[in-house]
C-alpha positions as CSV (number, residue, x, y, z in Angstrom):
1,X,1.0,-8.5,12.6
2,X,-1.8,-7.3,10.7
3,X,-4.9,-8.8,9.9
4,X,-6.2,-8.0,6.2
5,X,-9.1,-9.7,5.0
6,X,-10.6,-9.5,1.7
7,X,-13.6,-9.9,-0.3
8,X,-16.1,-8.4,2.1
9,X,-19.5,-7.7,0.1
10,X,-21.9,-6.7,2.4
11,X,-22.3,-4.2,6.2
12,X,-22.7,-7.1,8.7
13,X,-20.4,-9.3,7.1
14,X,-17.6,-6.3,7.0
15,X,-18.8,-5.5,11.0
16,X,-18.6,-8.9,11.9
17,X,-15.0,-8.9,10.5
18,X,-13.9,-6.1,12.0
19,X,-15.4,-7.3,15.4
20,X,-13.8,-10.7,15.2
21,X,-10.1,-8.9,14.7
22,X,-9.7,-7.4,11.3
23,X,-7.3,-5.0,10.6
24,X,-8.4,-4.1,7.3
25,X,-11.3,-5.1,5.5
26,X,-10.7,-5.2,1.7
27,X,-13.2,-4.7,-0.8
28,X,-13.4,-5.4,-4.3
29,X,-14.4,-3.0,-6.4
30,X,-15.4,-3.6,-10.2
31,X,-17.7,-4.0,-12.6
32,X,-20.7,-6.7,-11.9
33,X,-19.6,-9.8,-13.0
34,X,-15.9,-9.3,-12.8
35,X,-15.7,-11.3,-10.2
36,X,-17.9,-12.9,-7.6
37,X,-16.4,-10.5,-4.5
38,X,-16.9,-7.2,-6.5
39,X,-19.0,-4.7,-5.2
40,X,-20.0,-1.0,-6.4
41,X,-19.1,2.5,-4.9
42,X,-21.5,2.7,-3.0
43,X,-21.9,-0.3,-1.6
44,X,-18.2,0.2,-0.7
45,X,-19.0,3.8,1.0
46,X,-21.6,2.0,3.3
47,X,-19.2,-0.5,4.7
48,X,-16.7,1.9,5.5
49,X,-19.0,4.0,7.4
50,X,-19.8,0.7,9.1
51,X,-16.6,-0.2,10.2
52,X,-14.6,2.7,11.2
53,X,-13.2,3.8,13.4
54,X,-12.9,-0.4,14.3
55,X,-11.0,-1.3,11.3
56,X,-9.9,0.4,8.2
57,X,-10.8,-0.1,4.7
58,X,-8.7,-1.2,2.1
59,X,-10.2,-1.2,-1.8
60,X,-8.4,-4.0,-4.6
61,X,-8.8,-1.9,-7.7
62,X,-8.2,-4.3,-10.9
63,X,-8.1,-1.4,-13.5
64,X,-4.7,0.1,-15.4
65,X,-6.4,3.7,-15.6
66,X,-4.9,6.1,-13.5
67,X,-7.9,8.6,-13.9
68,X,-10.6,5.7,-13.3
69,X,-8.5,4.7,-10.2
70,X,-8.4,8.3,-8.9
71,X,-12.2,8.9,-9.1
72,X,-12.9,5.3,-7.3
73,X,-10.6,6.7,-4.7
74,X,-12.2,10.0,-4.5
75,X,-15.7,8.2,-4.6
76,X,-15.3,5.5,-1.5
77,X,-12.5,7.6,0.2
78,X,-10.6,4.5,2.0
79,X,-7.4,4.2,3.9
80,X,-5.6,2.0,1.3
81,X,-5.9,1.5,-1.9
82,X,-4.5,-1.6,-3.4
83,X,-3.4,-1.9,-6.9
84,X,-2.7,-5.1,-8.8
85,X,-3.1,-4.7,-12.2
86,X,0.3,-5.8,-14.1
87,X,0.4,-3.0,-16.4
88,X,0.7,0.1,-13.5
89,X,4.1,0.6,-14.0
90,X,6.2,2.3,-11.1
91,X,5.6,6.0,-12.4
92,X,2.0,5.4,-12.7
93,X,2.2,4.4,-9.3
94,X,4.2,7.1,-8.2
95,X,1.3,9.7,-10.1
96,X,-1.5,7.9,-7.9
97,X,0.3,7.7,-4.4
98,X,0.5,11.3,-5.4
99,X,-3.1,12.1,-6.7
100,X,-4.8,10.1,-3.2
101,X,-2.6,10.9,-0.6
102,X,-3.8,11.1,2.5
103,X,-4.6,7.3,1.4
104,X,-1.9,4.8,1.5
105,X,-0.9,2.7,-1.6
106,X,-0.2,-1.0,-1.3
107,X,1.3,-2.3,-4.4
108,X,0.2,-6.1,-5.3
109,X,3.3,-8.2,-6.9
110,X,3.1,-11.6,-8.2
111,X,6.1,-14.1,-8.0
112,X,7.0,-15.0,-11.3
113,X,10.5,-16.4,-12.1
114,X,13.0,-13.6,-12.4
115,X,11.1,-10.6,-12.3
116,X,10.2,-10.2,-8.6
117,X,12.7,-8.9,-6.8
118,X,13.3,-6.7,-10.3
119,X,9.2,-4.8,-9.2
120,X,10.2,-5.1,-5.9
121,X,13.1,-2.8,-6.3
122,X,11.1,-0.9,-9.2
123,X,8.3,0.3,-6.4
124,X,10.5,1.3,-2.9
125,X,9.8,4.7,-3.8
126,X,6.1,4.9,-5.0
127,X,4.3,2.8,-2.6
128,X,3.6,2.0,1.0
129,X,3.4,-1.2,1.1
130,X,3.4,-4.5,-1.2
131,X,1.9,-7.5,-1.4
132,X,3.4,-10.5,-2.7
133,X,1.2,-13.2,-4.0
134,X,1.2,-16.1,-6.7
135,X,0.6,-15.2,-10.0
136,X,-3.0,-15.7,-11.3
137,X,-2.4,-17.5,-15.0
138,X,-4.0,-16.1,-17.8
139,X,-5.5,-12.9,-15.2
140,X,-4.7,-9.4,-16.0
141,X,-3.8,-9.6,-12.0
142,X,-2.1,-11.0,-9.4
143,X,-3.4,-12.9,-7.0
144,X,-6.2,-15.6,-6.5
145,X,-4.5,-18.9,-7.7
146,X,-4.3,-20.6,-5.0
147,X,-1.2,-22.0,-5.3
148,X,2.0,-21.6,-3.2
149,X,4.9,-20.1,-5.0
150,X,8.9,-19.9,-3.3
151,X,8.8,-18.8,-0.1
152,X,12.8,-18.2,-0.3
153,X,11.7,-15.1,-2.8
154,X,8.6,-13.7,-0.2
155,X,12.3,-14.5,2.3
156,X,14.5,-12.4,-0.1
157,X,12.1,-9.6,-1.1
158,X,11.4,-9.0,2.8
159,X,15.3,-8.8,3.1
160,X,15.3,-6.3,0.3
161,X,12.3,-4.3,1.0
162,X,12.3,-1.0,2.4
163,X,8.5,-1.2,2.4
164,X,6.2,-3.4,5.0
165,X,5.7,-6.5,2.7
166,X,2.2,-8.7,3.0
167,X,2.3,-12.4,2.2
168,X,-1.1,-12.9,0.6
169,X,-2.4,-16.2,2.1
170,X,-5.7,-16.5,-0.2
């Protein structure tokens, strides 16, 4: 099991984290305002340095540009990077894994009836990892609802999955 945990703004917060037992400490980054969690570059780039080699560093990217995604990447330099925005479709993904590599790519999915296990299959090829989560209404995202979807699909898509899935819990 690993321990992911996200929306780390700040150095001690993201060394007490990684002291307590975190994995991976995700980070937000975005625009100010965005959302509460978001954080800059090089905020991002300081709490890296703060936590390695204890934990890695994962970053939630909420844009659809593959360019703009690429120069975050190149800017903080984390292990994973951790798209969620709905309209990356599988060859975009592909493009990025490509573009960042050494840096893993965890791909975020929401449940939604019938098209799941449809992205699920879509990203085997162009991702490390995926993360299933509820679907945020309304968001450009997954993610952040807090509601429970059908666990028999997180059941089904780790049957299916080639890739190490990652129940979101938030």
């Amino acid at each position: 099991m690993i321990i992911h945990i996200y929306s780390i703004t700040s150095v001690p917060d993201a060394v007490a984290t990684a002291e307590a037992g975190a994995d991976l400490i995700g980070l937000v980054i975005a625009e100010p305002g965005v959302l509460p969690e978001a954080i800059s570059n090089e905020t991002a780039r300081e709490i890296i340095a703060a936590i390695r080699p204890r934990a890695r560093a994962s970053v939630l990217s909420l844009s659809d540009d593959r360019d703009e995604i690429c120069a975050m990447v190149d800017a903080v330099r984390p292990d994973v990077l951790h798209l969620n925005a709905r309209e990356i479709e599988p060859e975009d993904c592909a493009w990025i894994r490509e573009r960042i590599a050494p840096v893993r790519l965890l791909r975020g999915i929401a449940v939604t009836a019938g098209e799941t296990l449809t992205e699920v299959d879509a990203h085997q090829d162009c991702a490390d990892y995926l993360m299933i989560d509820s679907g945020a209404k309304g968001a450009p995202f997954a993610g952040k609802s807090g509601e429970t979807h059908e666990w028999k699909v997180s059941r089904e898509v780790v049957k299916r999955s080639r890739l190490p899935v990652i129940l979101a819990g938030g």
